[in-house]
Each structure stands twice: as structure tokens, then as C-alpha cells.
matplotlib code that plots the C-alpha trace (Angstrom):
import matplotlib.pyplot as plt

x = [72.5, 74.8, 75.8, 72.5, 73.0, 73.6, 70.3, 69.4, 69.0, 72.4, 73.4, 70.9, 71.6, 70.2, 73.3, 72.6, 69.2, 69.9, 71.8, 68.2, 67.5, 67.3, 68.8, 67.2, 67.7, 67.6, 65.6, 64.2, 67.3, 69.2, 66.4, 67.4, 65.4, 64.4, 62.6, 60.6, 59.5, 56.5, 53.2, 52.3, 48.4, 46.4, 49.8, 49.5, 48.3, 52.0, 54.3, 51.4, 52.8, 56.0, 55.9, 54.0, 56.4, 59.0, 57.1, 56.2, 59.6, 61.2, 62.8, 62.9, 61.8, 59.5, 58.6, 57.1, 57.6, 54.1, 54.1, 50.4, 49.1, 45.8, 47.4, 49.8, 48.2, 48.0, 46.9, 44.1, 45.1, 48.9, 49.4, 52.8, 53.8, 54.8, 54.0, 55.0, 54.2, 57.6, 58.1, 60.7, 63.9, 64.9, 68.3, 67.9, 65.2, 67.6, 70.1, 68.0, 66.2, 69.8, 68.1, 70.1, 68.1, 66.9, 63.8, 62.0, 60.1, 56.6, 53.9, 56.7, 55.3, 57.2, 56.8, 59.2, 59.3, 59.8, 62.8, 64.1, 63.9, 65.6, 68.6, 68.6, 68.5, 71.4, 73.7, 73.0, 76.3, 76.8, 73.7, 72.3, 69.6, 66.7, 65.6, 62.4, 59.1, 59.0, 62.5, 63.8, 62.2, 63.5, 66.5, 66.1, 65.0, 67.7, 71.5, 72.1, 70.4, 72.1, 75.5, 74.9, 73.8, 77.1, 78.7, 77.3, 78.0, 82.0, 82.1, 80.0, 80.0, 77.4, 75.3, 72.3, 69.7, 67.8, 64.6, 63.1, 60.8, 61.1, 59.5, 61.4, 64.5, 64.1, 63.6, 67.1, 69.0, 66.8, 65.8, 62.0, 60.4, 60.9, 64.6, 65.2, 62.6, 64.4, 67.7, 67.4, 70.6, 72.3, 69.9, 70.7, 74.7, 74.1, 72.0, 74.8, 77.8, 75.5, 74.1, 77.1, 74.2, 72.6, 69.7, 67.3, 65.3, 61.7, 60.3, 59.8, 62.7, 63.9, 67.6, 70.0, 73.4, 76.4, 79.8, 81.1, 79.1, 78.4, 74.3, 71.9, 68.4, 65.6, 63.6, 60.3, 57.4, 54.1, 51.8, 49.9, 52.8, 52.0, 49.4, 49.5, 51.6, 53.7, 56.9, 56.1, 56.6, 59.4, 61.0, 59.8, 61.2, 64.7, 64.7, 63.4, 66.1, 68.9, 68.0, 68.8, 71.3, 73.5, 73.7, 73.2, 76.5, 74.5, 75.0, 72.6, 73.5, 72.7, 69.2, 68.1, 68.9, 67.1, 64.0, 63.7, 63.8, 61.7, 58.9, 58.5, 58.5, 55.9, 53.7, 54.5, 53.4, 49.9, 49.0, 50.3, 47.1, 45.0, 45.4, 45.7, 47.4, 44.3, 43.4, 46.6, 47.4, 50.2, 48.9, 48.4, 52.1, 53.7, 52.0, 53.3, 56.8, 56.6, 55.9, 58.4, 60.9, 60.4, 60.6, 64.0, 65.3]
y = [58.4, 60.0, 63.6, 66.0, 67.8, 71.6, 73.3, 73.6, 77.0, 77.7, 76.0, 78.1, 81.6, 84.4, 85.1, 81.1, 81.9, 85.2, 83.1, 82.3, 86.4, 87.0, 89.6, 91.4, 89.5, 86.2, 83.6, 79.9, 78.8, 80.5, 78.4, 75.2, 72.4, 69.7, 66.0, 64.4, 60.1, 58.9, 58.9, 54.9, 54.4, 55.2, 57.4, 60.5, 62.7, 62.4, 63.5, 66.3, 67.5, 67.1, 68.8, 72.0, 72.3, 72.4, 74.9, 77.3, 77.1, 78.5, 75.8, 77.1, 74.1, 71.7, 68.5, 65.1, 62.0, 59.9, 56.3, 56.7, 56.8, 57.8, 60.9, 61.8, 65.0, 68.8, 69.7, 71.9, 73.0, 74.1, 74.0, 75.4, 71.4, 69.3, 66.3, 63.2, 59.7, 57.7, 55.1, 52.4, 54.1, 55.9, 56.2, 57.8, 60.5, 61.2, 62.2, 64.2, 66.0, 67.2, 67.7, 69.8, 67.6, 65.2, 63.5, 59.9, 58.6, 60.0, 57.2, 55.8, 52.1, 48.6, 47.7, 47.0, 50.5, 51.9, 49.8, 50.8, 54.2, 53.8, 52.2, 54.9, 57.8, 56.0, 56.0, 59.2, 61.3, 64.5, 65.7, 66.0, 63.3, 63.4, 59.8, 59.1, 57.3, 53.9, 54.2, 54.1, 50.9, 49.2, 50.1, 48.5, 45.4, 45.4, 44.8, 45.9, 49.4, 50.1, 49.3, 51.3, 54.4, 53.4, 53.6, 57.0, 58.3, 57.5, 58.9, 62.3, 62.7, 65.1, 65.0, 62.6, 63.1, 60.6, 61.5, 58.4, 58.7, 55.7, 53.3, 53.8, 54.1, 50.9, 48.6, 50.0, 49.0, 45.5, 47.0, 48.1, 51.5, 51.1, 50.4, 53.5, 56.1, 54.3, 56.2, 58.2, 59.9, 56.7, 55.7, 58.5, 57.6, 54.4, 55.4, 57.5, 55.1, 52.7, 54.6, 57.2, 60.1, 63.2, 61.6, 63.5, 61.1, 62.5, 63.1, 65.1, 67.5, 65.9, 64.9, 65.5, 64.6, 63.4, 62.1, 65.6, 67.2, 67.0, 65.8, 69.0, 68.7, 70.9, 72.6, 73.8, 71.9, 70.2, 67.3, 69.2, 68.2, 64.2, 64.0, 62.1, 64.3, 66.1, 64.4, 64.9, 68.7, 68.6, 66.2, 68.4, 71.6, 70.3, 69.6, 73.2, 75.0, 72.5, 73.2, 77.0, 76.3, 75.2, 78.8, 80.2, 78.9, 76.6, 73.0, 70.1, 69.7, 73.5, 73.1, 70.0, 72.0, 75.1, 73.4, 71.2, 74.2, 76.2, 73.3, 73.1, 76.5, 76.9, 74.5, 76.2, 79.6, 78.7, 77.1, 80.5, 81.9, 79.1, 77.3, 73.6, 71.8, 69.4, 69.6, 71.2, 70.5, 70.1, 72.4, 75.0, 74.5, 74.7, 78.4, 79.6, 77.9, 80.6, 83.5, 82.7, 81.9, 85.4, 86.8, 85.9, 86.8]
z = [167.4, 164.6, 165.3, 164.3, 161.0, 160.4, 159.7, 156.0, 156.1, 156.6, 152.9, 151.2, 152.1, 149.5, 147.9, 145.9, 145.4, 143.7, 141.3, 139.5, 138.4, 135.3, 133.2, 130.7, 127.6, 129.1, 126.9, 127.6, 126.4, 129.3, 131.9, 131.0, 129.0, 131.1, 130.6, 133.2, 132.3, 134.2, 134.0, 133.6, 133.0, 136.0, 137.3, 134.6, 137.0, 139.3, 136.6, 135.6, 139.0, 138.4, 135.0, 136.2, 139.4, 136.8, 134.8, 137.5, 139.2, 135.8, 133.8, 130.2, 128.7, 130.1, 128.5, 130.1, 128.4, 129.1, 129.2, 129.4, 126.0, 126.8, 128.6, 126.2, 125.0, 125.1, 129.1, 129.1, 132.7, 131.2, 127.8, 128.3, 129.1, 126.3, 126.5, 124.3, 124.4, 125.5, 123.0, 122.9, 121.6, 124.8, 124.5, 121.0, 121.8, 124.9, 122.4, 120.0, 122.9, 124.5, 127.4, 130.6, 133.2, 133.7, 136.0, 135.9, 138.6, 139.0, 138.6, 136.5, 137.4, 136.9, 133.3, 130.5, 129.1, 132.6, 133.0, 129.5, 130.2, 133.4, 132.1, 129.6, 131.7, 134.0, 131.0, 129.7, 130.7, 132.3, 132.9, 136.4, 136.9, 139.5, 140.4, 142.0, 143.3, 141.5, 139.6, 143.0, 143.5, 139.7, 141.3, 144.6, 142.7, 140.1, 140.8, 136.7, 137.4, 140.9, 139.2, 136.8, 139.0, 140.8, 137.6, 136.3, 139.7, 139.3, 136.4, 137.0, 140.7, 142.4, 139.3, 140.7, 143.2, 144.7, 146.7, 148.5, 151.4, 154.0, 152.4, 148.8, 151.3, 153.0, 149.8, 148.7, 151.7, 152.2, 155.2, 157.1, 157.3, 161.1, 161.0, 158.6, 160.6, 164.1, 163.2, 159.8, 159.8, 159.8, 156.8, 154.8, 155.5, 154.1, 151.0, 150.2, 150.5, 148.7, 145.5, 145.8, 144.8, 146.4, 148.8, 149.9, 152.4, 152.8, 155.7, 159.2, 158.9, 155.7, 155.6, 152.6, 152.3, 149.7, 148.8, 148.8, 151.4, 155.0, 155.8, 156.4, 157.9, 156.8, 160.4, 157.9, 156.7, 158.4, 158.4, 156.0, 153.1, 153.8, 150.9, 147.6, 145.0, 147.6, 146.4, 142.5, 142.8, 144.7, 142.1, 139.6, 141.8, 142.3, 138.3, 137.5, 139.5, 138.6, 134.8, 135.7, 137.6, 134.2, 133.4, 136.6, 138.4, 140.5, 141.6, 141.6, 145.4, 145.7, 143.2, 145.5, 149.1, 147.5, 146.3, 149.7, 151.8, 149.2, 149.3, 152.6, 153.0, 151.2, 152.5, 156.6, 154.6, 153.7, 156.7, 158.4, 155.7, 157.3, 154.1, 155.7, 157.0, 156.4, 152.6, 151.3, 148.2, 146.1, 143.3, 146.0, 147.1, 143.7, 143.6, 147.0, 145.5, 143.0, 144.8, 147.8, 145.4, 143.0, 146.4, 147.5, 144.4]

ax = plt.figure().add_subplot(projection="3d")
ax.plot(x, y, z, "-o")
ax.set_aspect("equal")
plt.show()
């Protein structure tokens, strides 16, 4: 077995969380304006996650493109999301939008459109870019889209983050769930050297590592957090602190080791309120995210 990482805890000390406070005449332009694609038909209700974890972790901006077009309207349960239908012309509403993050993945599915805004969001420069769910698994299936993740990562390392769970993890490296949970530090190492991004590989004590920096392993969270939409708001956490973070003097590798730690330690705090660990939500968690989070700064 590979050497056992540092503790997570020790990247995120409060002196990089501070780095989120506000001052007084701070504006939504100052949070960050991010764009989350997902939301195929029958999936709408993953990048709804994803979008409000943005929006309650304090991204100035946040807006979903839907490729649901039944579920492309105003949210009655958060109005403060907007939503848009995606449409064919990625690349070009990529550009108009100027977005300072970027995250696709939740219930993104497999179709055409999905793939098209995949390839868009991999050539879309500079910005950091959150990959997820089923773009993970276009990728897997696509030598074109792993290039060019290889590609974008040459040319603007440390500015993707990948966040597969073992099963995502083992379709990229053409391997089993069993082989990667067997010896998952050794999984991680290779999802780097292969993709060349941030990988965050889900799980008990959840793993992250990079090119630039040595692997850390997060000691909070519970069986509590292994429920449908768990994964959405953390994609949707990592994008709302990395879309702060452009202002803020904070790095995607510190926005993705902050939200990890922040999720799970959010979801070990309400079961300390006897809130789970059987039936906790997701919606629940993105709250307590919130509140620890307003804490610490």
C-alpha cells in the first residue's frame, strides 16, 4: 500500500477560508459568476442541487444551463437560480456568458448535446472547470474528450477538478470498482497521471490529489452522505468557492480541499443533532454547509 496521505485538515487551515469574507462594498460581481450544464430529462433534479449548493455557498452568480426542456424554468423552491435551456451553440453562449467557473456533470446524461457541451467546456480556456457524474463517463468513453482534457490541462494546469466516485473512477482507467476501492490511493495516482487534473475520488475518507500537490485524505463524513445527490452539491460547492476564490486569492485546488472538508463536515454535524445518518439529505447538508462555512469565517 502507497504511503497514507496527510490529513485534509491540515491544507485547509482558517487563515484560507477567511479568504471568502467579504468587505463592505463587495457586490455579486466580486463572488464570481458561475455555469453549471446538466440536468438531461429525468436528471433536472441533480444539477437543481448543484445549482442551489452553488447559490447557498456564495457564488455571485448562479446559472444552470438545462438540457431538460421541460425543466428549464424559474424554480419555485429558489428563484435566485437562473436557469436556461442549453441549446446547440455551446461554445458561443460560453463566450457571451464569460463565465469565472465552470461545472458540467450533474444528470448530464449521454446524448448529442451533452457531448457538445462537453467538448465545449474542455476548450474553453483559463477558467477553472469542475467535471463530473456522467461527463466523467463521455470521457471515459471518448479518446477525443480525454485528449482534450489532457490538452486544456497542459495549457492551464491546476485549473480542472475531477470528482468521480469508484465507479466513475474505474470506467476511466478500464478498470473494476474492486480493483480501485482494493488500493485507492494508487487509483487516485493514476487518475492523475492520466487526466493530469485535480481528482477528488469519492468515498470513505475521500482522497484528493494533483500534478502540483502531494495526495490529502479527508478523516470527516458518514454513511449518512451515501445517498442520491450527495455528489451534486459538492460539485456545486467546490464551483461556488472556486468562483470566489478569483477575487479572493484562492486556488481551485484550495476551493476543491475546502468544500470536500466543508461537505463532509457538515454532514458528521447533523448527525451529532441526531439529524441521520439514515434519511439525511442533501438539501439538509447544503444548509449546515452554510452555516459552518459563515462560521469559520
Amino acid at each position: 500500500m502507497t504511503t497514507l496521505p496527510t490529513q485534509l485538515d491540515a491544507l485547509n487551515s482558517l487563515s484560507l477560508v477567511t479568504h471568502l469574507k467579504r468587505g463592505p462594498a463587495e457586490h455579486k460581481g466580486d463572488a464570481g459568476k458561475a455555469i453549471l450544464i446538466g440536468g438531461a430529462p429525468g436528471m433536472a433534479g441533480a444539477l437543481l442541487l448543484a445549482g442551489r449548493a452553488c447559490l447557498h455557498l456564495g457564488a455571485g452568480w448562479t446559472i444552470l444551463e438545462m438540457l431538460d426542456p421541460a425543466s428549464a424554468g424559474a424554480d419555485q423552491e429558489q428563484p435566485e437560480l437562473m436557469i436556461r435551456q442549453a441549446r446547440d451553440q455551446a461554445g458561443d453562449l460560453l463566450k457571451q456568458s464569460q463565465p469565472d467557473v465552470i461545472a458540467i456533470g450533474p444528470g448530464l446524461g449521454k446524448s448529442a448535446l451533452a457531448m457538445k457541451w462537453l467538448h465545449a467546456c474542455l476548450l474553453y480556456p483559463q477558467v477553472p472547470l469542475i467535471i463530473d457524474a456522467d461527463a466523467l463517463n463521455l470521457i471515459a468513453d471518448s479518446t477525443e474528450l480525454l485528449n482534450a482534457l489532457q490538452q486544456r490541462n497542459q495549457q492551464f494546469p491546476g485549473q480542472s477538478t475531477l470528482t468521480p466516485h469508484p465507479g466513475e473512477a474505474a470506467k476511466l482507467l478500464k478498470s473494476s470498482t474492486a480493483e480501485i476501492q482494493a488500493d485507492r490511493l494508487h487509483s487516485l495516482h493514476q487518475l492523475i497521471a492520466l487526466t493530469q487534473s485535480i481528482v477528488v475520488l469519492k468515498g470513505q475518507h475521500t482522497l484528493i490529489g494533483s500534478p502540483q500537490h502531494p495526495s490529502v485524505q479527508c478523516s470527516e463524513g458518514n454513511p449518512g452522505m451515501g445517498t442520491g445527490g450527495m455528489g451534486d452539491i459538492l460539485t456545486g460547492s467546490i464551483t461556488a468557492i472556486a468562483a470566489q476564490g478569483v477575487l479572493h486569492r484562492l486556488t481551485l485546488w484550495d476551493a476543491t480541499g475546502i468544500a470536500v472538508q466543508l461537505h463532509a463536515a457538515a454532514a458528521d454535524s447533523l448527525v451529532q443533532k441526531g439529524i441521520g445518518p439514515i434519511g439525511l439529505t442533501p438539501s439538509e447538508t447544503i444548509l449546515e454547509m452554510r452555516c459552518l462555512l459563515n462560521k469559520l469565517i
